[in-house]
N, C-alpha and C positions, 0 to 999 in steps of 0.2 A: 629197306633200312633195318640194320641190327636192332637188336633191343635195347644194347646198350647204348646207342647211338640217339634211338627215342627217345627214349625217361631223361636223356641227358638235354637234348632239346626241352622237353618236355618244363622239365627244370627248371632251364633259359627261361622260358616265356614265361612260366609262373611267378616265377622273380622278378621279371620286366614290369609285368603287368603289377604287380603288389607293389613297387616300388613307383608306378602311376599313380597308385589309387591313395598314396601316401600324401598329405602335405606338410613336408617336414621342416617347412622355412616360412617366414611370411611371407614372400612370396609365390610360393610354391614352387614346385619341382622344377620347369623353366627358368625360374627367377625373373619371368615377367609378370608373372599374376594372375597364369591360366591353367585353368586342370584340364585334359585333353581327354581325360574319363568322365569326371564328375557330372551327374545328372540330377542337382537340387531342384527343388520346390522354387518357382517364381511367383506362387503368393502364402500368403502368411500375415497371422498377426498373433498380439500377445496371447492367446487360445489358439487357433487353426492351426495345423501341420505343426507344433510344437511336439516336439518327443520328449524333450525333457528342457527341464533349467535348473540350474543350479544357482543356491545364494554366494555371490562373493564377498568376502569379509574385503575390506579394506578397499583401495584402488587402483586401476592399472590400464594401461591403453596398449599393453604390449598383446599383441593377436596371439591365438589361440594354436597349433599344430598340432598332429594328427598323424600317428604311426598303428596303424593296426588297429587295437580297439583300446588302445589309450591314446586321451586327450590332454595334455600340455597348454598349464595355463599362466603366468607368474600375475602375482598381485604384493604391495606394501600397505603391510597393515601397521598402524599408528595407534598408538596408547591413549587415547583419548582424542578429541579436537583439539589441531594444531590454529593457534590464535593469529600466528604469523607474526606476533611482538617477540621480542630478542634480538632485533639489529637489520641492519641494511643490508639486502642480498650482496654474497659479494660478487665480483666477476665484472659488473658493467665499468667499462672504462669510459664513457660518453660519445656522445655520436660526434665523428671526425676525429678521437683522438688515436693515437696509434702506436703497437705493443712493439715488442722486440722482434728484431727482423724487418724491420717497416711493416709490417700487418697490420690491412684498416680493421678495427674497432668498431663496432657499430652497435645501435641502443642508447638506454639511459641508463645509470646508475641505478639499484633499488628495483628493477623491473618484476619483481620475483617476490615469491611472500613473503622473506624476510628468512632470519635463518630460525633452524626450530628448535626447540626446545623440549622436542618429546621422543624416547626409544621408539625408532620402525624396525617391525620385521620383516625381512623381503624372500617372501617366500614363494615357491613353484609346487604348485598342484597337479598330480594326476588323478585323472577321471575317466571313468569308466564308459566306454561311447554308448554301452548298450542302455545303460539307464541312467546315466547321472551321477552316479554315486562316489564320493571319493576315495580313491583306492589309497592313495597317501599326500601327502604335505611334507613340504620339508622346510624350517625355518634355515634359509644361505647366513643369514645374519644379523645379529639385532642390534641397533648400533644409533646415535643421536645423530643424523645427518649435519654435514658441515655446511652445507648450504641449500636454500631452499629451492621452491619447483615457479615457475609462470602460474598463473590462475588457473590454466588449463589444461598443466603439463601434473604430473605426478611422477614417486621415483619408481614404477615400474613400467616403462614406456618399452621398455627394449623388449622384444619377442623372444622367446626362447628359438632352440632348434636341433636337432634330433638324427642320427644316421638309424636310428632301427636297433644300437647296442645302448649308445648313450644319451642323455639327455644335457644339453646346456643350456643354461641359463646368465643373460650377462644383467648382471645390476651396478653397471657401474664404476665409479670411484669406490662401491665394497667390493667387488672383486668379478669374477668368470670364476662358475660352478659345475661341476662333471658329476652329473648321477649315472647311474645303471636303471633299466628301467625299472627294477623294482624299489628306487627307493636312495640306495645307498649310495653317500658320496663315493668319490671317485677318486677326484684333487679338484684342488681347489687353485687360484692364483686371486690373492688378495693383497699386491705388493706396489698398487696403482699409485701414482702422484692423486691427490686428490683435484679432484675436476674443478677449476674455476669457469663456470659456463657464462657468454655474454649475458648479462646484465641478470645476470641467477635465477637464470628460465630453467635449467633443471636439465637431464640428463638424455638420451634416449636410443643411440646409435645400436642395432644390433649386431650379434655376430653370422659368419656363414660359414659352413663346411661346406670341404673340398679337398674330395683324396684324404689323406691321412693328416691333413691339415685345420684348424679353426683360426680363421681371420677375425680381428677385433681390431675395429675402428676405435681411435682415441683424441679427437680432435676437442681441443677447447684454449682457454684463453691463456692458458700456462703453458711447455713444452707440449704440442701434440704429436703424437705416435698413430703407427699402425705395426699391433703385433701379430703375428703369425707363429701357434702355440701346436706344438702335435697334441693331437686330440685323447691321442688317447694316455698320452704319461703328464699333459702336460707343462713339457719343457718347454722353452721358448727356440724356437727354429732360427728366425729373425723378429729384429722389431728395428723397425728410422723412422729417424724422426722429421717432420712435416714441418713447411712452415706455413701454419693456416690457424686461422681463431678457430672458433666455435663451431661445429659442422655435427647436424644431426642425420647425415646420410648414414644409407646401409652398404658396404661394395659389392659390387659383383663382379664373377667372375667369367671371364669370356676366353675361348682359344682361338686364336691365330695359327695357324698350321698346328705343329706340334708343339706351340709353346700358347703355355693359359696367364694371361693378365688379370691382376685383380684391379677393376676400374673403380675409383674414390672420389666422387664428388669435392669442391671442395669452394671456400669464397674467394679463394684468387687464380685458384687454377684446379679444371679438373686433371686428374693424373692417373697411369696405367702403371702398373708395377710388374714386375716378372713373379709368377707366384712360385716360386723355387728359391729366387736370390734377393729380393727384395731390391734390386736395379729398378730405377725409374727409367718406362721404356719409352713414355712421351706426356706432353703436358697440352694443356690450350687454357687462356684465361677467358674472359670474358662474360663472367658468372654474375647474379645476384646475387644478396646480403644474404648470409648466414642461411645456407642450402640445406633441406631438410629430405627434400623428395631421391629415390634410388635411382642407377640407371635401370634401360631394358636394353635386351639384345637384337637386332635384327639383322640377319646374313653375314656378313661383314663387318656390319655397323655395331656401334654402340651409343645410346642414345642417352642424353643427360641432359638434367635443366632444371633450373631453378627459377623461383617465381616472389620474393621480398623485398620490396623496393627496386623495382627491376623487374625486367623478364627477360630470359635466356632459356635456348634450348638448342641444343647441337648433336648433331648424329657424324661421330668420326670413324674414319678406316682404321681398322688395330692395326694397319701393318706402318704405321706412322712413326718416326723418332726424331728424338728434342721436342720443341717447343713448334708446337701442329699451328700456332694460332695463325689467319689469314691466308693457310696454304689451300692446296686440292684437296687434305687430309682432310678437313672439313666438309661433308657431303654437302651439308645443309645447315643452315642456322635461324633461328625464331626470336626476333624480340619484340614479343609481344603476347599478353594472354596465356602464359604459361603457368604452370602450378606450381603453387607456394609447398604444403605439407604432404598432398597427396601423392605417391607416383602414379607417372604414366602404367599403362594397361597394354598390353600389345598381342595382339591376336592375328596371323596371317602377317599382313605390311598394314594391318589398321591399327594407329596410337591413339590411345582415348588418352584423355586427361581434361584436367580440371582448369578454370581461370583463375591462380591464386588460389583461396580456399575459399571460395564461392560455390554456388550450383550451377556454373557454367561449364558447358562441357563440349569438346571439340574432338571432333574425329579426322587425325590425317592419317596419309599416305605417309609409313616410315622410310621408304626408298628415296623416295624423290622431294618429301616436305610438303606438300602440298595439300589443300584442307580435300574429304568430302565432306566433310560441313564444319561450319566454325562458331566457336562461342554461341550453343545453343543451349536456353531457358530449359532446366531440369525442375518440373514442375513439383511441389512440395517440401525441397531442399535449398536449402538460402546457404549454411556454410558444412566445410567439409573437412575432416582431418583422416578419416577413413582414406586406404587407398582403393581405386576398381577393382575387381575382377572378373575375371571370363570362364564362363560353363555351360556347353552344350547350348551354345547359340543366344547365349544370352549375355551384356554386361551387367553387374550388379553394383550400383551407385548409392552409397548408403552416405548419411546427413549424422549431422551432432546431433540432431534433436533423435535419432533412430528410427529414424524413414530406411526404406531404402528402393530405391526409383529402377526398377528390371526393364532395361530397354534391349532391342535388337543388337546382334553382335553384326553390323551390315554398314552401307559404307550412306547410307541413308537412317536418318533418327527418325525410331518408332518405338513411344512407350509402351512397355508389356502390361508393368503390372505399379504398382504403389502397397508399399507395405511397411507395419509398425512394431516395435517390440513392446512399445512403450515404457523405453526409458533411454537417456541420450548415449548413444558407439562414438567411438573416437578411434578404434582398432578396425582391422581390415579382416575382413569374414574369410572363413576358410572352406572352400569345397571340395566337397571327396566323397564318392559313388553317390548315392541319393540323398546327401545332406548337405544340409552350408551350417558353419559352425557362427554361432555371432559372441562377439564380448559384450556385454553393455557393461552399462555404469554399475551396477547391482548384481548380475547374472550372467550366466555362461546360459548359453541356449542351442540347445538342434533343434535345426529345423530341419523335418522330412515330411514326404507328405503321406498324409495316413490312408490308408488301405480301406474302401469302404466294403 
């Protein structure tokens, strides 16, 4: 082999491998939820295997991402305690009533703390992986929000995400943010309708890159969108408009031969889109209320489901067109037991996921639907908003209260381990080479395990 022929492999795989060991999306490089590198710590508590923590000012359940030796984190900070007096959340149109387009409506009016009354800043932090320390903050924007969050929702929900040049961060009805990684905006696009969310639960859909593209989901109770922005000048490519309420999925993006689908969750129909022309390439209904959890990919398939008043879960063929509902398109379908907030986890043809957002937890067969085990007792964790993840043989199942329950990646359940930060996650952990990154409520945390 020449030399130059080496170093140019050489190259190749160096870049392969770095581009592994990266998790630049929630979740993660797959976009099912698995690091195929990563080799974290399966125990830990708020002392043990801690390499560092960081204090978070303000709040946020948008997960954490990880390019090299920065860490990517967004949080909204608020000018004092927001009391939640100043008016009725808006957005709930009541349960049974229905919007424009026949779209069912679902909730109550007021569901939401009400609108606020105090400047938030929403800002995205980088941090330094080796020790913690903040390398910059940037306030996106400071602004008196038009409507308020769910008890349990906050306006920094949506995860950032990152090619390695740029950093985005989406907050919403203020805008989609383009930094460099050191710091300096980019563009901005802050030109959104503002979001009227069912019953003024608050915000949370992130975005994903793809190729020279940034997709942003825009689902809510006013005209909802999906835009497709180039990432890097931030024009707008395409954007159509949907007709669906409230939806806090993320889409993924899957190839069919040589053409890649952006799949969207949604409450009356999931739908595939061409990610080139924004052609709708097929649809199936059959969904639960106001869908929160992402697809995952498997071979052929694409697997989607939702779990609120209702349970659905359907794995379809992408080489599908029109309206898939009741045909062979359909591999398989679940009603029953399926996850509310969490997404599924997909490792091999094994789907972990959750029952609604309980600590039940089920492990199937993604090919053919069928359980190796079903709705099993996740001891220590009673509800969940975290999603799983998968690393170096293990899944990592973390609780509101900030447990998080390290069982076997196998088609048979066996607890590993049980472990606390002590303080409540709502965000999905991030792993990458010998660390999992966690959000809490308070703190940003690695965990790695320490060298004796």
């Amino acid at each position: 082999m020449n030399r130059i022929l080496f170093f140019a492999l050489l190259s190749l795989l160096s870049t392969t491998a770095m581009a592994q060991e990266n998790w630049s999306h929630w979740r993660g490089p797959t976009g099912n939820g698995v690091s195929e590198t990563a080799k974290p710590p399966v125990e830990w508590d708020a002392q043990k295997n801690i390499k560092w923590k960081v204090a978070l000012d303000g709040k946020g359940s948008g997960s954490p991402v990880v390019w090299e030796d920065k860490v990517f984190v967004v949080t909204a900070v608020t000018e004092g305690e927001e009391t939640g007096v100043g008016g009725q959340a808006q957005g709930g149109r009541g349960q049974g009533g229905r919007g424009q387009g026949g779209r069912q409506r679902g909730g109550r009016a007021g569901g939401g703390r009400g609108k606020p009354t105090k400047a938030t800043s929403f800002q995205l932090l980088c941090i330094n992986r080796s020790n913690g320390e903040v390398v910059w903050k940037k306030t996106a924007a400071k602004i008196v929000p038009h409507e308020g969050v769910h008890g349990t929702n906050n306006f920094a929900a949506a995860s950032p995400c990152t090619d390695g040049k740029h950093v985005y961060a989406h907050f919403g009805s203020r805008g989609i943010f383009c930094y460099s990684l050191d710091g300096n905006l980019v563009w901005k696009y802050d030109q959104f309708e503002p979001m009227s969310t069912r019953a003024g639960f608050g915000e949370g859909s992130s975005p994903v890159l793809e190729d020279d593209k940034l997709i942003v989901p825009y689902d809510h109770e006013g005209q909802s969108k999906l835009y497709v922005f180039n990432k890097t000048t931030g024009d707008i490519i395409w954007e159509i408009e949907r007709d669906e309420p409230t939806n806090w999925g993320t889409p993924m993006v899957v190839a069919n031969g040589d053409r890649k689908q952006v799949v969207l969750n949604g409450q009356i129909k999931v739908r595939a889109y061409d990610l080139e022309s924004g052609e709708e390439l097929w649809s199936c209904g059959g969904q639960a209320e106001r869908p929160v959890a992402s697809p995952v990919k498997y071979d052929d398939l694409v697997v989607v489901t939702s779990g609120h008043r209702g349970s659905f879960m359907g794995a379809f063929k992408l080489d599908g067109t029109g309206d898939i509902e009741g045909t062979e398109k359909v591999a398989w379908s679940l009603k029953r037991d399926t996850p509310d907030i969490g997404s599924p986890v997909l490792s091999g043809n094994r789907l972990y996921f959750y029952k609604a957002k309980s600590g039940n937890v089920s492990c199937y067969n993604a090919e053919t639907g069928e359980p190796f085990y079903d709705v099993t007792r996740v001891s220590k964790i009673s509800s969940t908003y975290a999603s799983p993840v998968v690393a170096n043989g293990h899944v990592y199942l973390t609780g509101r209260s900030g447990r998080t329950v390290v069982i076997k990646d196998a088609e048979k359940f066996e607890i590993v381990s049980v472990n606390d930060v002590g303080e409540g996650v709502d965000a999905t952990a991030a792993p990458v080479d010998g660390q999992l990154f966690i959000r809490g409520e308070k703190h940003l945390f690695c965990v790695e395990a320490k060298v004796e």
